[in-house]
C-alpha positions as CSV (number, residue, x, y, z in Angstrom):
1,X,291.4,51.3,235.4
2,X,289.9,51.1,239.1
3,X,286.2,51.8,239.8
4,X,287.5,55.2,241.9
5,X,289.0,56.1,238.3
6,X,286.3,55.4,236.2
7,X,283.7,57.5,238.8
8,X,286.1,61.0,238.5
9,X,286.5,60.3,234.7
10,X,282.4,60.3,234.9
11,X,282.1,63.3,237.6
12,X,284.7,65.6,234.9
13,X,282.9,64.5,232.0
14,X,279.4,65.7,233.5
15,X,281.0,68.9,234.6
16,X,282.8,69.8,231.4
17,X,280.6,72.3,229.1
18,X,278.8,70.8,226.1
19,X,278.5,71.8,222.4
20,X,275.0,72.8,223.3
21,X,276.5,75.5,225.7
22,X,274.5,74.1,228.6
23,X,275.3,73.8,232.4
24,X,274.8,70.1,233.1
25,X,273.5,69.8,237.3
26,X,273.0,66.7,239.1
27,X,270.8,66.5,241.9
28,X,269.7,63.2,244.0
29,X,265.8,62.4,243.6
30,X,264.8,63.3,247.4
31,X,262.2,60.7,247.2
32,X,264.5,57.5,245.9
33,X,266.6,55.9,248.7
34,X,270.2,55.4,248.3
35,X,271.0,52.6,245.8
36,X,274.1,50.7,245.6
37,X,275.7,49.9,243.0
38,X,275.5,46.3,241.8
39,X,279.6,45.4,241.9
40,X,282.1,46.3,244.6
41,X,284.5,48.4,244.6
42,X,288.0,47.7,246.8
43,X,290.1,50.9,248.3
44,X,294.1,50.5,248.8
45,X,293.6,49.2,252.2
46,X,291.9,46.2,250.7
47,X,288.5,47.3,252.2
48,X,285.6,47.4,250.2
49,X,284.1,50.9,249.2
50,X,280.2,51.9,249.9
51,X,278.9,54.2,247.4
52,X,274.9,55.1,247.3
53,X,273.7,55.3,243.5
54,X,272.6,58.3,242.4
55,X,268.8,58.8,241.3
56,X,268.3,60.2,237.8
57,X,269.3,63.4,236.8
58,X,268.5,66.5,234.5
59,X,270.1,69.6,233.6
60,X,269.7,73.4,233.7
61,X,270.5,73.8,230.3
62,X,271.3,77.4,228.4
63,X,270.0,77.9,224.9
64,X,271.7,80.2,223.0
65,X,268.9,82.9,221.3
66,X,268.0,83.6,217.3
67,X,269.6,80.5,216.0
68,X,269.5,80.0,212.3
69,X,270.5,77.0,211.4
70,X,268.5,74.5,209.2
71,X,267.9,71.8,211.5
72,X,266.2,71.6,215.3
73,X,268.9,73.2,218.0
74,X,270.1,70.8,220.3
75,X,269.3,71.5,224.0
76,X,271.0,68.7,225.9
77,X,269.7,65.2,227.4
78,X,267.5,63.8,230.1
79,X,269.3,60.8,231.3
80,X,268.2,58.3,234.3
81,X,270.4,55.9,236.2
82,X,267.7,53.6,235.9
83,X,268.4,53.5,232.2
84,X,270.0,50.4,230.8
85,X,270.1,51.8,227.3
86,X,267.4,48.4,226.7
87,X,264.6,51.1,225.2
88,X,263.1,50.0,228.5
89,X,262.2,53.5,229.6
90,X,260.1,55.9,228.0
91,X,261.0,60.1,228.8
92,X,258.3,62.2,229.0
93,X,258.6,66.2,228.5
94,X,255.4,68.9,230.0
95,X,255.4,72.1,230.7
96,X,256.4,75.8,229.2
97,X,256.4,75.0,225.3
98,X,256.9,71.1,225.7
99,X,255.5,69.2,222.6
100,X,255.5,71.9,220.3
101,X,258.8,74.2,220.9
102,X,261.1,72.1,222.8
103,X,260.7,68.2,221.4
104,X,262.2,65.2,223.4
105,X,263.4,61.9,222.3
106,X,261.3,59.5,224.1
107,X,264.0,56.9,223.8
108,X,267.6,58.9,224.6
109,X,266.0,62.1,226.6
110,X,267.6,63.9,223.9
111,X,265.8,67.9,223.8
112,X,265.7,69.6,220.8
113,X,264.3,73.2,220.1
114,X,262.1,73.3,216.9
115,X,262.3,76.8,216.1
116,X,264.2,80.0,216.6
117,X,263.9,81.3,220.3
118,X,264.0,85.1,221.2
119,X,264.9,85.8,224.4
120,X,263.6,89.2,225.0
121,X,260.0,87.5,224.2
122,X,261.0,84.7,227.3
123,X,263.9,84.5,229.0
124,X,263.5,81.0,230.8
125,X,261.0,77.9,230.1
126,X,260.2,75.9,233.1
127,X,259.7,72.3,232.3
128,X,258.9,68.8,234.0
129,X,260.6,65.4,233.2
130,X,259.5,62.0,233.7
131,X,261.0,58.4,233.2
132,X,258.6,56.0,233.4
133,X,258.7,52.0,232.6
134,X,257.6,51.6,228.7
135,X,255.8,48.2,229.7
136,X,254.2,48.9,232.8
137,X,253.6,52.7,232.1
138,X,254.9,53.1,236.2
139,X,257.6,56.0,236.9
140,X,261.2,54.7,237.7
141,X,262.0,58.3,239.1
142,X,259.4,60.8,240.8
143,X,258.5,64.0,238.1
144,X,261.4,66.9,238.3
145,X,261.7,70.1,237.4
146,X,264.0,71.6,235.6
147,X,264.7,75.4,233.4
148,X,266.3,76.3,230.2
149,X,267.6,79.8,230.2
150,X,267.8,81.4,227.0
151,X,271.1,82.8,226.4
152,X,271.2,86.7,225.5
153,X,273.0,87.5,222.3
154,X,273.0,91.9,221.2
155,X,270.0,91.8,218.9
156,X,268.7,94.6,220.6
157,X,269.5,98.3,219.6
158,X,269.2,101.1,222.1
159,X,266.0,103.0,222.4
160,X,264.9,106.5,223.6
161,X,261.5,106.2,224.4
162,X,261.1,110.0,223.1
163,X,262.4,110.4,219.3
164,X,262.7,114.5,220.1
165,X,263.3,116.0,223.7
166,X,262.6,119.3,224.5
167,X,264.6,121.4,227.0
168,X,265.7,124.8,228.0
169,X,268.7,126.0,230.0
170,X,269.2,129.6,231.2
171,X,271.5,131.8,229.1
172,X,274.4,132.7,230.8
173,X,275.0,129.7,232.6
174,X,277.9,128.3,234.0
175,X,279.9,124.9,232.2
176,X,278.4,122.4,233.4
177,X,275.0,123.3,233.5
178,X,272.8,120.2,233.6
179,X,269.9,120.8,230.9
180,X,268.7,117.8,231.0
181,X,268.7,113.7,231.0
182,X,268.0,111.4,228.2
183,X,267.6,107.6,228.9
184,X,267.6,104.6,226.2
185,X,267.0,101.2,226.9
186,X,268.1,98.3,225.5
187,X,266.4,95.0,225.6
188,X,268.8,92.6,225.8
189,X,270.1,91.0,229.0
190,X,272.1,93.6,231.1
191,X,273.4,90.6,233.5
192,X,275.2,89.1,230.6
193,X,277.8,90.6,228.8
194,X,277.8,93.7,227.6
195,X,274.6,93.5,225.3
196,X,272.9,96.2,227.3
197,X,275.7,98.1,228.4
198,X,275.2,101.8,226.9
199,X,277.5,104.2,226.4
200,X,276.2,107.8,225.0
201,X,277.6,110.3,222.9
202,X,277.1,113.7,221.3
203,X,277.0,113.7,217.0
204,X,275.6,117.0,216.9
205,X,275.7,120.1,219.3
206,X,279.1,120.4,219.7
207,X,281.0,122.7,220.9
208,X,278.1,124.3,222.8
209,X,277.6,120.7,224.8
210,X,278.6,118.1,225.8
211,X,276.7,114.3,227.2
212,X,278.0,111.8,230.2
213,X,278.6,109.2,229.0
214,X,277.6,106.9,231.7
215,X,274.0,108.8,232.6
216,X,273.3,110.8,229.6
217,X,273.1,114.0,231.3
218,X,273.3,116.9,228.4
219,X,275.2,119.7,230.3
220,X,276.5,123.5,229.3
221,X,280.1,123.6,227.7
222,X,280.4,126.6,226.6
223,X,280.8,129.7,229.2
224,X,278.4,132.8,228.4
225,X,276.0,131.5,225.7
226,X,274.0,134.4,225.1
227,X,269.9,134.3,224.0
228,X,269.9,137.8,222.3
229,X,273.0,136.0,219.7
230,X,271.0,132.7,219.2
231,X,268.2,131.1,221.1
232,X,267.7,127.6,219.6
233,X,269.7,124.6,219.3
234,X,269.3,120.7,218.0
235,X,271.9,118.2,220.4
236,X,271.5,114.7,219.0
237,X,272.4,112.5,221.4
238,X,273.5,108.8,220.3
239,X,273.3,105.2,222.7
240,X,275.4,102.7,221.8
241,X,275.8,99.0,223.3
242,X,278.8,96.9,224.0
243,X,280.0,99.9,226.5
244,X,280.3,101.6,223.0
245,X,283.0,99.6,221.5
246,X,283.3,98.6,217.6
247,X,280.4,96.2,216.7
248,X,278.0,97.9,219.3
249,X,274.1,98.5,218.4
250,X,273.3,102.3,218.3
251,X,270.2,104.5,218.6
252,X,269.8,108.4,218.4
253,X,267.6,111.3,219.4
254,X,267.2,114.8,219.1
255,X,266.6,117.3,221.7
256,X,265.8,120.8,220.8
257,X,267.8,123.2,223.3
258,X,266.0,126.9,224.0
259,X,268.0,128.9,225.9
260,X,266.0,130.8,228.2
261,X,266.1,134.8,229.1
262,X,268.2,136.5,232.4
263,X,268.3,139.5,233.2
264,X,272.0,140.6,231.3
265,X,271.2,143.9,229.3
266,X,270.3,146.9,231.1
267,X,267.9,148.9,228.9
268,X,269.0,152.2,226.2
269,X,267.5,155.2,224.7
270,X,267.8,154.9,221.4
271,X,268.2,158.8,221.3
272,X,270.4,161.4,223.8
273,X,267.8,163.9,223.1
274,X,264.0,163.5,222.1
275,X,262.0,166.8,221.1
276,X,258.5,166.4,221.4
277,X,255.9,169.2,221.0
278,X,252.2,170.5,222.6
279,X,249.4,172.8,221.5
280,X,249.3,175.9,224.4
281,X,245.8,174.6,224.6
282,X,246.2,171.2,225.9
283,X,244.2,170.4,229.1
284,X,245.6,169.0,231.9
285,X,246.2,165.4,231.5
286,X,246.8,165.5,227.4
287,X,249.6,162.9,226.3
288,X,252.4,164.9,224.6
289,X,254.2,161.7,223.3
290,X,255.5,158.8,224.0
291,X,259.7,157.5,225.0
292,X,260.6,154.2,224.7
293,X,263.8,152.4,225.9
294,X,264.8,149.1,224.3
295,X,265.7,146.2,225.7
296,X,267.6,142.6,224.5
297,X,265.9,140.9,227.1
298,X,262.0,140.2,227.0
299,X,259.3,139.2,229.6
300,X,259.3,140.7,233.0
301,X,263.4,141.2,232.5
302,X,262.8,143.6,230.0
303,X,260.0,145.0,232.3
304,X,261.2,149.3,232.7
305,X,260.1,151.7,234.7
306,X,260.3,155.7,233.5
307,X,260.3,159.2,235.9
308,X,261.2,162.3,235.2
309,X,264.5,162.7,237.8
310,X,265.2,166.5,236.8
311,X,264.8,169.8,234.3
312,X,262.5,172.6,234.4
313,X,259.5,171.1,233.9
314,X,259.3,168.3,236.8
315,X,256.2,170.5,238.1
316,X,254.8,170.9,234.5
317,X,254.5,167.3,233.3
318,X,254.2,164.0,234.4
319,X,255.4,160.6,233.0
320,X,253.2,157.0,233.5
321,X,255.1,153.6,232.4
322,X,252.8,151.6,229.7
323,X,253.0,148.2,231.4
324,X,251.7,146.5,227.6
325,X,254.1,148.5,225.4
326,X,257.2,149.5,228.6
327,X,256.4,153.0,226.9
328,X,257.0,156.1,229.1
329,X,253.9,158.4,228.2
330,X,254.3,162.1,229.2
331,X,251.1,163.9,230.3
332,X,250.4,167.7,230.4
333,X,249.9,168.2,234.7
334,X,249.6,171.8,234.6
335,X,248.1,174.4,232.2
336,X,250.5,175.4,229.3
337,X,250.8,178.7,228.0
338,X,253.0,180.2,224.9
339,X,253.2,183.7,226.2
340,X,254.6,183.0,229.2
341,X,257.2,179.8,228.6
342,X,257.6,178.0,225.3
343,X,260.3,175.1,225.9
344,X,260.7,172.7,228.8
345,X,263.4,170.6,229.5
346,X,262.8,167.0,231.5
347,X,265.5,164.5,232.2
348,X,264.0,161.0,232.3
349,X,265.5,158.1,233.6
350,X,264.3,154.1,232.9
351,X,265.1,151.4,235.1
352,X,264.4,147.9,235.0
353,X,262.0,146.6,237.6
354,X,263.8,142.9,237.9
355,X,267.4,143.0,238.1
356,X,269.6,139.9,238.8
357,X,272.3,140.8,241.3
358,X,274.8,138.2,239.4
359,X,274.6,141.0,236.1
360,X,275.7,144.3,238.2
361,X,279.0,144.0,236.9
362,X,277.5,144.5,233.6
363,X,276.6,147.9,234.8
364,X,273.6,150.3,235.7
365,X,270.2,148.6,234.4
366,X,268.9,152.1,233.6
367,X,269.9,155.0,230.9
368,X,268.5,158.4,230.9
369,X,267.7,161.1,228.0
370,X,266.7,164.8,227.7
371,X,263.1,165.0,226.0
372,X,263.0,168.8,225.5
373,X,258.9,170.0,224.9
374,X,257.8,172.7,222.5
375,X,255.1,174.8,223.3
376,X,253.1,175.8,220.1
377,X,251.1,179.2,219.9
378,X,247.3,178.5,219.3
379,X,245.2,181.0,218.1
380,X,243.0,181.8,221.5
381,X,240.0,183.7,221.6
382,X,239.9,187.2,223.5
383,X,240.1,187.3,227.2
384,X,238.1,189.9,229.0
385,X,239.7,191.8,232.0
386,X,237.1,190.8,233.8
387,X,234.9,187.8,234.2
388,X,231.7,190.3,234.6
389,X,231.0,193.7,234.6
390,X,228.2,195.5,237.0
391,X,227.5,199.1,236.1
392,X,225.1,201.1,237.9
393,X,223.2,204.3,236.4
394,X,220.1,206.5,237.1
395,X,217.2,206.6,235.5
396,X,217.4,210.3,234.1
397,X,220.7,209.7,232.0
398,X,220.8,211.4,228.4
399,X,220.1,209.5,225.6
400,X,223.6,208.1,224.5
401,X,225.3,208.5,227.6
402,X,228.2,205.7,228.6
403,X,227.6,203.7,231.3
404,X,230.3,201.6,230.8
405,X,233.1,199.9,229.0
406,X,234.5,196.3,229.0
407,X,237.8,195.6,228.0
408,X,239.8,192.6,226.5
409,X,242.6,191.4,224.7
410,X,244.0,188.5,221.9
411,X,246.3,186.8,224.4
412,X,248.6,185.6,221.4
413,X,252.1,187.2,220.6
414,X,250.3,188.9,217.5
415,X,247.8,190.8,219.5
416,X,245.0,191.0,217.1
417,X,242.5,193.7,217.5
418,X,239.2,193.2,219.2
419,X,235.8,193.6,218.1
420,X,233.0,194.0,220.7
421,X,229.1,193.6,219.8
422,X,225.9,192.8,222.1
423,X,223.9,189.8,222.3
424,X,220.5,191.0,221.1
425,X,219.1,188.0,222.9
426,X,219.3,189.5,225.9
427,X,218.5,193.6,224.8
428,X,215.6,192.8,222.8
429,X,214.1,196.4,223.2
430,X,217.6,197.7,222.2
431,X,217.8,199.9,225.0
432,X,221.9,199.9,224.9
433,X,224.5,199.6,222.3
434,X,228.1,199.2,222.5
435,X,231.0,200.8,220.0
436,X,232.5,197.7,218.5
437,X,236.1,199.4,218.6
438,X,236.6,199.8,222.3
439,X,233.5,198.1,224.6
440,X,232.1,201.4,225.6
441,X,228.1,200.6,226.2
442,X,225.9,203.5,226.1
443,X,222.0,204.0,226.1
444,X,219.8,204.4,222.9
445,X,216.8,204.5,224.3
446,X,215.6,206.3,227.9
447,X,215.9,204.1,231.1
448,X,212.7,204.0,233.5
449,X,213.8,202.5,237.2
450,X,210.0,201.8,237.5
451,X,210.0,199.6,234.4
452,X,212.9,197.9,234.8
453,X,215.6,198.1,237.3
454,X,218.0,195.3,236.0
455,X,219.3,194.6,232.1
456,X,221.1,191.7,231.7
457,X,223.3,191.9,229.1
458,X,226.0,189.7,227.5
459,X,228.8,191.5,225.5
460,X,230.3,189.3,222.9
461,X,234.8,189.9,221.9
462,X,236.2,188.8,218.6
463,X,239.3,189.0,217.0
464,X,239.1,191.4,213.5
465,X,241.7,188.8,211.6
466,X,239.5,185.4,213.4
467,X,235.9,186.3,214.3
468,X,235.2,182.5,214.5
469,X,237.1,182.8,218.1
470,X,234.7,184.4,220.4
471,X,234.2,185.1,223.9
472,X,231.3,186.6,225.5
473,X,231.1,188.4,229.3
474,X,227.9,189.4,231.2
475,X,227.5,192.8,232.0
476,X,225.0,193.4,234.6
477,X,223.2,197.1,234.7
478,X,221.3,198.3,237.6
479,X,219.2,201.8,237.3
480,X,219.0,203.7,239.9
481,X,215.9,205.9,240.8
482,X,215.7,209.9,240.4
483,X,212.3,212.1,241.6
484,X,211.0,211.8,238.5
485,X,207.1,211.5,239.3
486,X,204.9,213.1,241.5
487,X,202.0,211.4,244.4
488,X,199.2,210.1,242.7
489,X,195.7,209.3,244.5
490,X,195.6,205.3,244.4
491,X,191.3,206.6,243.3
492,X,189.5,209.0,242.6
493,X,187.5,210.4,245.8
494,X,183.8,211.0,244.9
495,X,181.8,212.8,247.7
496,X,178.7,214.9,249.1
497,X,178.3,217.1,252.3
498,X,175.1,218.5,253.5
499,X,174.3,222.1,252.4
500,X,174.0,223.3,256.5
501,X,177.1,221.3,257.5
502,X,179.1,223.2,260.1
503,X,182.4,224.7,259.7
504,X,185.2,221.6,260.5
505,X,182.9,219.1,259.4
506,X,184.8,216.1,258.2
């Protein structure tokens, strides 16, 4: 065999891969010169062949992670040129873990690992080498460097960094929907194999929806998923390694789907008609009751607003919308009366305030009803015709005479009779009395202008069948005056005249 054999034989064998699955490099020391080698070597021309000797080498060697076997895992070798297999040179091993995790023999440059190595703790060690002279302790090759890379095996399961998601996706929406992304990792090496390559998939939450596989997206794949028919769903989403083939690592979570409300149901009377009813004495502004349409939706898509859009008693009644309950409360706008009108018809329409344009084809968002209004008789007190009374009469009127009469009436359908009496309070000396059947006052005692020219009275109604209803008038009397008294000296004139006064004498 010829030298130029013998050195390809030795360049394949350091190329080929080793049991210990490492990557053997050769690299020339920068700082030895070129070294020949000590015999010649002859080409086919006859000439003889130059070759410079390589310095000594070391490898980048890959260590393959989480071995279990019993003894040390074999790394690969440090090997000098300079080594005459004598036990002349000594190797000498530093750096990341040397001494204690990765052991070299002194005598071969043989590396073993000591223990079990996992790569997602380190992924490389970076160590120096050294050949030095056993005998003179001096280096035969300048200190290298040189790595072992761990080799990634799938140890590793995929991980959601969240064990339960929470999301929400409109109701309504279109297949397709994104809802939202989950994301696992996987700590194994993702530039080797498929170790971290992750594939997800859906285990529960079908058919409703459906993951990408290559992004874990969760999206809508059902058309028309409606809130008001069920609200909440679980989706747990699975990660598997190996691009999700057979033998893959796996890893789950849940995410809790809410769908959330649109505006898709219009809102509807429970009731066509509603029949509500109001005392005849009600004051303006009295709430009569209350109409309510429902809605599916909630929040401000189930927000309705009420009015009163016809019927005979738009002028009569008004309608406010209850923002906290979306009541319609009807309030009394005008005075109500029995006698005069005792059922009202309003026609009142609800609309919803926020309507989505997309729904129309779903139809109007409003509904109407008829909310038809009793009026109830009360028992009301009498009602004079007047809201005074001024009378005016001399002074020289007969004892007894009328001066006057009031008048009132039971404004209720059953027209009660009336009852009139005085107020003593104000005819303490009982000068006039009044006939309790019909309100005609007359005088019981005489009437002096000079004593008094004015009597205030008040004249009090009741009902025979309810005298607890009252109502009371004033009734003003003026007396007029009559020549009923002659001149009267202011004093009496007390005087003397002289007995020879003349005739004309003052």
């Amino acid at each position: 065999m010829t030298i130029q054999q013998v050195l390809l034989l030795l360049l394949l064998w350091m190329w080929m891969p080793h049991p210990c699955h490492t990557e053997m490099l050769f690299r020339r020391t920068p700082d030895l010169r070129p070294k020949s080698f000590g015999g010649r070597a002859l080409g086919n021309d006859g000439k003889e062949i130059h070759r410079q000797k390589r310095g000594w080498m070391w490898n980048q060697f890959f260590l393959l992670e989480e071995y279990t076997g019993s003894d040390y895992q074999y790394v690969g070798k440090l090997h000098s040129d300079q080594d005459k297999g004598d036990g002349s040179l000594k190797y000498i091993l530093s750096g990341d873990g040397a001494g204690t995790l990765f052991i070299i023999d002194e005598k071969t440059g043989d590396i073993h690992a000591t223990r079990r190595i996992d790569r997602e703790e380190k992924a490389f060690y970076t160590l120096r080498a050294q050949a030095i002279n056993r005998r003179t302790l001096r280096p035969v090759e300048p200190e290298s460097e040189f790595v072992i890379k761990i080799h990634d095996i799938n140890d590793n399961e995929p991980t959601f960094p969240e064990e339960i998601y929470t999301a929400s996706v409109p109701e309504m929406s279109v297949v397709g929907t994104s809802v939202v992304q989950v994301t696992a990792t996987d700590a194994d090496d993702p530039s080797y194999g498929n170790s971290a390559r992750i594939i997800y998939s859906i285990l529960q939450g079908q058919p409703y929806f459906s993951v990408e596989p290559e992004t874990g997206i969760i999206r809508t794949a059902l058309p028309n998923m409606n809130r008001e028919n069920r609200e909440q769903y679980q989706v747990v989403i699975q990660a598997k390694d190996m691009g999700g083939q057979m033998g893959g690592l796996s890893g789950t979570t849940t995410v809790n789907i809410t769908l959330t409300d649109v505006n898709d149901n219009p809102p509807r009377f429970p009731q066509s008609t509603i029949h509500l009813r109001i005392p005849e004495s009600s004051p303006v502004g009295t709430a009569i009751g209350s109409v309510k349409a429902t809605d599916a939706d909630i929040g401000k898509n189930a927000e309705v607003e009420y009015r009163i859009i016809d019927g005979d008693g738009t002028d009569m009644f008004d309608i406010v919308t209850q923002k906290d309950t979306q009541e319609g409360i009807i309030t009394v706008r005008k005075p109500l009366d029995y006698e005069t009108r005792r059922l009202y018809t309003l026609k009142v329409e609800a609309e919803n305030t926020h309507v989505d344009p997309r729904f129309y084809y779903l139809g109007p968002f409003k509904d109407t009803t008829i909310v038809k209004i009793s009026v109830e008789d009360v028992d009301e007190p009498p009602v004079f015709s007047r809201s005074s009374y001024l009378f005016e009469v001399h002074e020289d009127i007969e004892l007894g005479t009328i001066i006057g009469t009031v008048m009132a009436r039971d404004p209720d359908s059953a027209s009660s009779p009336i009852r009139f009496s005085l107020d003593r309070h104000t005819d303490l000396d009982r000068i006039f009395n009044i006939h309790s059947g019909n309100g005609s006052i007359y005088t019981s005692k005489p009437l002096d202008r000079e004593i008094s020219q004015w009597h205030n009275l008040s004249v009090i109604a009741a009902e025979i069948n309810n005298p607890k209803d009252t109502t009371r008038v004033p009734v003003y009397v003026r007396i007029l005056d009559v020549n009923d008294n002659a001149p009267q000296f202011a004093v009496f004139y007390d005087t003397f005249v002289c007995e020879n006064a003349r005739a004309g004498q003052v």
